[in-house]
N, C-alpha and C positions, 0 to 999 in steps of 0.2 A: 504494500500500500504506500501511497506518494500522497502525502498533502500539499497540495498546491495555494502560497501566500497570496496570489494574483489571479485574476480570472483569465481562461485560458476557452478556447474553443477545440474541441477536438470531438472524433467520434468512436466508436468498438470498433476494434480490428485497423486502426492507425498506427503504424508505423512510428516508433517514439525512438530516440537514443536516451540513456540513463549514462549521466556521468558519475562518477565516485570519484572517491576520494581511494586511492592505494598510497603506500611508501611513496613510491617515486612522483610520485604526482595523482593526476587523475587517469581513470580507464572509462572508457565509449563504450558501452554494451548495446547493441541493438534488442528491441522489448518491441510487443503488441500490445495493444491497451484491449483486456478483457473485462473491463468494468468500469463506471464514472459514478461517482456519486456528490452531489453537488463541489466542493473543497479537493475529494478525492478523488487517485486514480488507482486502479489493480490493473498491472501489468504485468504479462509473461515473458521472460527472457526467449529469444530467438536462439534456433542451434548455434551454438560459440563456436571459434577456434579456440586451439588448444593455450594461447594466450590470453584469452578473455575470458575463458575457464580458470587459469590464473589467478586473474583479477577477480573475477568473480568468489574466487574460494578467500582469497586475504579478504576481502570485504567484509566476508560474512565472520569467518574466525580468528580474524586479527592477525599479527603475530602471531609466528609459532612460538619461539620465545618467550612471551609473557605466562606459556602453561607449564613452562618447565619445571618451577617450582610448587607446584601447587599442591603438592604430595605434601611437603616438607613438616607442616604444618596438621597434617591428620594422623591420627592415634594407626598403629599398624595394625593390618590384620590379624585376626585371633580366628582363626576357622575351628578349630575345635572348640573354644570358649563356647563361639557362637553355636555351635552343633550342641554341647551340652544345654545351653539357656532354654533352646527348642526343644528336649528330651522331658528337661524339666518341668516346661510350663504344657507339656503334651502329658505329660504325667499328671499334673494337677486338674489338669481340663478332662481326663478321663477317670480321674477319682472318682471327682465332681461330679459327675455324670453317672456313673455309678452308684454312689450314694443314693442321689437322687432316685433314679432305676429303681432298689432295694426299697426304698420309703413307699414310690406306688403301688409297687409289689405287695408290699405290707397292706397295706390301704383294701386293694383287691380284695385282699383272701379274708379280708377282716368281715366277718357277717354282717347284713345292713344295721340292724338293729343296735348293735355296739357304735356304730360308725354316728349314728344320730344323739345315741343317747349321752348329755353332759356328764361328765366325770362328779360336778361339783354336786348336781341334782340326783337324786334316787328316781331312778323311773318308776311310774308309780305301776300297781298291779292293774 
């Protein structure tokens, strides 16, 4: 999507070039316009050579350089840590469930009559 500061006349399927910004300067990408909507444009990039392909990739991901470091800063992988945390909280969540399971079970076999009748009340004859 391209915001346009100015008003501009143009229609679907026009023929647009998109300058950037790369390192060295700016790159020309040749683009169709698939959408306008008042302010805005949607454009598709036209098949590239293999240098505007290029440009087109620094564009979007910057510098390669600027990801070199970005590991540096995060905790290292623990893959078994992680493998046990799953183990555990898989074990808790089929306790849990189980319990439960065994309480309806209960509940089932229990005759209706007990099932209604208050603990704290005598039912009466």
């Amino acid at each position: 999507m391209i915001r346009m500061e100015r008003d501009f006349i143009a229609n679907l399927g026009d023929a647009i070039k998109l300058t950037l910004p790369v390192l060295d300067g700016n790159a020309t990408l040749p683009a169709t316009l698939v959408g306008i909507s008042d302010n805005t444009l949607r454009a598709q990039f036209d098949p590239l050579t293999l240098q505007e392909e290029e440009a087109l990739t620094m564009v979007l991901y910057s510098r390669a350089d600027t990801w070199l470091g970005w590991g540096e800063t995060r905790e290292p992988d623990k893959p078994l840590t992680s493998l046990g945390r799953i183990i555990k909280l898989a074990f808790f969540g089929l306790t849990r469930a189980d319990v439960r399971m065994r309480i309806l079970e209960g509940r089932r076999r229990m005759p209706a009559a007990s099932r209604s009748a208050s603990p704290c009340r005598p039912a009466r004859p």
